[in-house]
C-alpha positions in Angstrom: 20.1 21.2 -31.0 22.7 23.7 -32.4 22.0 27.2 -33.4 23.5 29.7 -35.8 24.2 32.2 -33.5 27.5 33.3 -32.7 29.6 33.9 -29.6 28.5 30.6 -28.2 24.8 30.7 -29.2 24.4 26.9 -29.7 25.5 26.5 -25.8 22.7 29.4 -24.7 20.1 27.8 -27.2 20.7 24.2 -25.9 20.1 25.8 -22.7 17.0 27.9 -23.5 15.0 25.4 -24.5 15.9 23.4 -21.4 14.4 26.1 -19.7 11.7 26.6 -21.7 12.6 29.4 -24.0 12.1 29.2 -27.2 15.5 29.1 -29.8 13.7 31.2 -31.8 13.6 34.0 -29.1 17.0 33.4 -27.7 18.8 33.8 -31.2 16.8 37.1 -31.9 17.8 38.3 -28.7 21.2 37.7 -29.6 21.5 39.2 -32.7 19.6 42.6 -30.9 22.3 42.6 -28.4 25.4 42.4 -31.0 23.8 45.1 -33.2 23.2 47.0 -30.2 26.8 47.2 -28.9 27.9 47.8 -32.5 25.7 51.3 -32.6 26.7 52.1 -29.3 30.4 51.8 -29.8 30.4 52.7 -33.5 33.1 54.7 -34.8 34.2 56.2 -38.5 35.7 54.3 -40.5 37.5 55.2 -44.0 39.9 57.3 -45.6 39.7 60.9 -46.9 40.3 62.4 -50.1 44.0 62.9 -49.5 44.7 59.7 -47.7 44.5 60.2 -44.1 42.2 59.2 -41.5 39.6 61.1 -39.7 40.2 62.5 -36.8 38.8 64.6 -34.1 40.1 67.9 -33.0 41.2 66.3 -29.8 43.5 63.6 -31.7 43.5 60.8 -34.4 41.7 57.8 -34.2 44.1 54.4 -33.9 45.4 52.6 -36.7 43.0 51.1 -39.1 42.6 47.5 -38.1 42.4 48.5 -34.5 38.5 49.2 -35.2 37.4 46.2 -36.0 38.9 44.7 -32.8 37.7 46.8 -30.7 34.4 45.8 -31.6 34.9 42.3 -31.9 35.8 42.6 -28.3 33.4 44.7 -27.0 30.9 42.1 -28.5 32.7 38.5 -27.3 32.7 40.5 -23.8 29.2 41.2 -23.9 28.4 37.5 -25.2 30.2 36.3 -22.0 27.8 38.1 -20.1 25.1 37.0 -21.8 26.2 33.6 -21.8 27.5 33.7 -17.8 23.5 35.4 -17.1 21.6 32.7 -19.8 23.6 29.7 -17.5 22.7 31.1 -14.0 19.0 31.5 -15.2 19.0 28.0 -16.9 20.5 26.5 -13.6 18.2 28.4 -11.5 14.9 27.4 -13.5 15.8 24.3 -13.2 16.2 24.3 -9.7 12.5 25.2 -9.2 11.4 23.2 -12.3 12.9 20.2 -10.6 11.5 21.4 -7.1 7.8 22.0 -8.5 8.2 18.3 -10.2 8.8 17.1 -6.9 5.7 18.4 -5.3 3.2 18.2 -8.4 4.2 15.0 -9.0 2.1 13.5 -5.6 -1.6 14.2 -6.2 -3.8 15.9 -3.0 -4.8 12.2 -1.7 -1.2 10.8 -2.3 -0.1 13.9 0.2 -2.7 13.4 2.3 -2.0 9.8 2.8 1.4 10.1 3.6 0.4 12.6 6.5 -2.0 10.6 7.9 0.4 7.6 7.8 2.8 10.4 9.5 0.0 10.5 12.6 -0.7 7.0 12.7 3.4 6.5 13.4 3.6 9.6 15.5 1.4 8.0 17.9 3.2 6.4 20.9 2.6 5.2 24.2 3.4 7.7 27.5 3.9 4.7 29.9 4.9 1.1 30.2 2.5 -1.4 30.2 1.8 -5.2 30.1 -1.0 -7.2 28.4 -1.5 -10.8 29.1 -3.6 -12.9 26.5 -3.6 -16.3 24.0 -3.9 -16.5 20.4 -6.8 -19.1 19.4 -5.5 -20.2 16.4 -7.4 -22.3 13.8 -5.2 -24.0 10.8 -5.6 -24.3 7.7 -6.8 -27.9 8.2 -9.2 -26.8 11.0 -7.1 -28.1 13.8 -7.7 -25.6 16.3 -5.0 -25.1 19.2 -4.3 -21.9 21.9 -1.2 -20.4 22.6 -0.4 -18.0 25.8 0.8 -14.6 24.8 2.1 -11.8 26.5 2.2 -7.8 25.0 5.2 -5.2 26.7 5.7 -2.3 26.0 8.3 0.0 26.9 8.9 3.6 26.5 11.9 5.9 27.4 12.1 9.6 29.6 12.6 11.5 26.4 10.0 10.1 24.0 12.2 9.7 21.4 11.4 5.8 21.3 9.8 3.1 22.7 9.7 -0.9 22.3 7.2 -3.5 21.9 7.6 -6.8 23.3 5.7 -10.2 22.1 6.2 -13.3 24.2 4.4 -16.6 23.1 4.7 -20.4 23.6 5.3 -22.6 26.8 8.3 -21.6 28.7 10.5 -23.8 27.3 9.2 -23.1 23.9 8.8 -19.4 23.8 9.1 -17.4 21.1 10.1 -13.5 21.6 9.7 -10.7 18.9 11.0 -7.1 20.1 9.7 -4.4 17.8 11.8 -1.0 18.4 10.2 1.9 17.4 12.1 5.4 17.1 10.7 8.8 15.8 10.9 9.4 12.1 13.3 6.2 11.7 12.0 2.8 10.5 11.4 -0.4 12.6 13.7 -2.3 14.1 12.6 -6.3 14.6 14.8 -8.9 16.3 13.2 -12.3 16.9 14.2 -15.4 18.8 12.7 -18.7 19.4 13.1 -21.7 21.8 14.6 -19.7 24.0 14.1 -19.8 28.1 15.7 -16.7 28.3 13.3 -13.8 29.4 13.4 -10.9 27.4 14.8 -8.0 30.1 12.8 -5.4 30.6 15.2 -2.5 30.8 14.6 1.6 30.0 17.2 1.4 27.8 16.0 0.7 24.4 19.0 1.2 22.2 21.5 -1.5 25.0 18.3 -3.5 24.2 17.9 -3.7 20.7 21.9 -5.1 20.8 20.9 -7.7 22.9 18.9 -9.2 20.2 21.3 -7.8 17.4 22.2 -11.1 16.0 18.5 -12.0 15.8 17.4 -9.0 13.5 14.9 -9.4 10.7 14.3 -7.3 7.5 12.5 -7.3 4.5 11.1 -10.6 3.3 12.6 -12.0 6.6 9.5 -9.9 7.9 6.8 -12.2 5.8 6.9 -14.5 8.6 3.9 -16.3 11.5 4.4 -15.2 14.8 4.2 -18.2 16.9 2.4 -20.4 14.3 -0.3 -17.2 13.8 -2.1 -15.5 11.0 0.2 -12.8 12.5 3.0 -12.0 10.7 6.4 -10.5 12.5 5.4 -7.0 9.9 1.6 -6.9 11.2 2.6 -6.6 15.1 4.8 -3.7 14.0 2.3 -1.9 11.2 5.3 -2.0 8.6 3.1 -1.1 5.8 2.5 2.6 7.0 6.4 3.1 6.2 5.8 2.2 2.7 6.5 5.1 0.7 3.3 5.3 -1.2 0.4 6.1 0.3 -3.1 7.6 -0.7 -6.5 8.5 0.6 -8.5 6.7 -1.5 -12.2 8.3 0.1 -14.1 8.8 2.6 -16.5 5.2 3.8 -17.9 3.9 7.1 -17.0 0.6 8.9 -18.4 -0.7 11.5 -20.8 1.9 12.3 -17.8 4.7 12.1 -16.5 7.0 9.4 -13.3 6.2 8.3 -10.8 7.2 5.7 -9.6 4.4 3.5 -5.8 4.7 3.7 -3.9 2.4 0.7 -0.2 1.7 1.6 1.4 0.3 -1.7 5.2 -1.8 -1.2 6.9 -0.6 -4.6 8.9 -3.9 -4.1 6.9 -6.8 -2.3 8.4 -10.3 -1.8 7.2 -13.0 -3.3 5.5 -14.3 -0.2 4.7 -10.6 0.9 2.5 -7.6 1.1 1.8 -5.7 -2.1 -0.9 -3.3 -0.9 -2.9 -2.8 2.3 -5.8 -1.0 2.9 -6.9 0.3 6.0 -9.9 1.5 7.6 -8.8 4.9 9.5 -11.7 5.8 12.4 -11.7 9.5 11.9 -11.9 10.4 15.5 -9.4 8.2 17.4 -7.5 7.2 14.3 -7.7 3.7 15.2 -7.7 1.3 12.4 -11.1 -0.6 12.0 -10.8 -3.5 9.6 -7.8 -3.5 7.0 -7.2 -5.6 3.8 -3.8 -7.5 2.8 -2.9 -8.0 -0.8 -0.3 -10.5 -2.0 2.7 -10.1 -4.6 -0.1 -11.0 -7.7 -2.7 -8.3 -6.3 -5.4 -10.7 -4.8 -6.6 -10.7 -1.6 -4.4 -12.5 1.3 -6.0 -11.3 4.5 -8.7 -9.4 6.5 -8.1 -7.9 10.1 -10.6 -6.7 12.2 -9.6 -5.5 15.5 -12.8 -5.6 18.2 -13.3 -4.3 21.7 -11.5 -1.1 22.1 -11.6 0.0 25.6 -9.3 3.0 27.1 -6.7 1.4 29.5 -4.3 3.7 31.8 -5.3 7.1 29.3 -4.9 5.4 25.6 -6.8 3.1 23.6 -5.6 -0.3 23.4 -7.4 -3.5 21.3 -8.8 -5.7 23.8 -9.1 -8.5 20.5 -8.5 -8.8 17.3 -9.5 -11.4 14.4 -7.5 -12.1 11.4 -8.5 -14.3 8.5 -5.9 -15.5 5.6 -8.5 -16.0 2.3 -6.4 -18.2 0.6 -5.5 -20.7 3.3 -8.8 -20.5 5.0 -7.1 -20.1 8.6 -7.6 -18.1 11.2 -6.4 -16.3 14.3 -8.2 -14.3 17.0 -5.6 -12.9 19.6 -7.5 -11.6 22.9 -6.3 -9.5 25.7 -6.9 -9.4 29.4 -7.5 -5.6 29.3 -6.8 -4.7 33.3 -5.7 -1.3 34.8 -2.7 -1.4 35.6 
């Protein structure tokens, strides 16, 4: 919107009421300004009786037409100002209008979710460690079959990262899914199958992670079974808590145990993916207690429920866990030989 004003008034009014200033205000303020330097720097204009000019006893004023530019000047050099101090204020207020939009724009549970999706990703093993089990997997047509399975894990001296290693299927069948996990970076998965090869077990994660580099998965790629499972290649790595919305939804018990009910939303799920999960936070050891998986269309997909925590070698670990997809009517329980190590 263009105003009336002069000395670039249009410019400072298009500004103004970016920054929340009314026109009204900003053209008043303009023409008190102007009329201000006018009665500072006024002088006397006119001729006398006999044709001169007035003068002080110190001298004569300039030539006639010299007045009118000196004011003229005085006020375009005072509009710069104003127009050079209206621009620094606009771009400032916008600065902190953007910076306040930021922040008011999550609500309390939104940033409350994402911190407590923060300290569910923060937590990270202090030692290496291997867990031996099977997957008892019943399909979708109730045949029911058991695979062997095999959970590594691998952390480094600095704590900056650590790997997860599932191994499952008959040697010369076995299927291999590395998981590397780095601090405040997303997942890394690399998967390979009917492979005798042995995943190493080095201390090295990044020389690791190229070893599977032409095996990487992302994104939909993700949406995959793990060794013919319920389990998907994104559930054995928790990829939902690095979705970017996430809210405490309230307070509930599971299970005997008071929980907080975290919902992780994908802004842009697959087609054959995740659109929400919601998880069952144990207040006290953060472990999740039952969780909930939502297809692209909204409706239910899958329930977890992770059973027999026990404290191995100073952390918690799952000793099993059940996992039902709704839709298909299938199932998979994956159990672990919990032994000290």
């Amino acid at each position: 919107m263009k105003a009336a004003s002069p000395g670039g008034a249009s410019v400072l009014a298009s500004r103004g009421e970016a920054c929340g200033v009314p026109k009204e205000i900003l053209t008043i303020a303009r023409h008190f300004n102007a009329g201000s330097i006018c009665k500072r720097h006024q002088v006397p204009e006119g001729r006398s009786t006999n044709g001169h000019w007035f003068s002080r006893p110190s001298g004569t004023y300039p030539a006639p037409n010299l007045f009118p530019a000196l004011k003229r000047r005085a006020i375009f050099r005072k509009s710069l100002r104003d127009y050079a101090l209206f621009a620094i204020a606009s771009i400032l207020l916008a600065a902190i209008g953007a910076t306040a939009q930021t922040t008011n724009a999550l609500s309390d549970a939104e940033i409350q979710g994402r911190q407590l999706a923060q300290k569910l990703l923060d937590e990270q093993p202090t030692e290496n460690f291997t867990n031996s089990g099977v997957f008892q997997i019943r399909s979708a047509q109730g045949v029911r079959s058991e695979v062997p399975v095999k959970c590594k894990v691998i952390t480094t001296s600095t704590n900056s990262n650590w790997a997860s290693i599932y191994e499952a299927g008959a040697t010369n069948q076995k299927v291999s899914l590395l998981v590397i996990h780095a601090k405040d970076l997303p997942n890394e998965y690399f998967c390979r199958t009917n492979s005798v090869e042995a995943v190493p077990i080095l201390t090295d994660i990044p020389y690791l992670g190229h070893l599977f580099r032409s095996h990487e998965l992302t994104g939909a790629g993700l949406m995959f079974p793990f060794a013919n499972s319920d389990f998907w290649l994104c559930d054995l790595g928790l990829e939902f808590l690095f979705w970017p919305g996430q809210k405490i939804l309230r307070g509930d018990t599971a299970r005997g145990r008071l929980c907080k009910i975290l919902e992780s939303t994908n802004p842009n799920p697959s087609t054959n993916g995740y659109s929400r999960v919601l998880s069952w936070i144990d207040n006290e050891t953060l472990g999740i207690v039952e969780a909930e998986a939502y297809d692209a269309k909204g409706k239910l997909l899958k329930e977890f429920y992770p059973n027999d925590f026990k404290k191995m070698n100073g952390q918690w670990q799952v000793g099993s866990m059940d996992i039902r997809n709704v839709q298909t009517r299938s199932r998979t329980t994956l159990k672990f030989d919990l032994k000290k190590q």
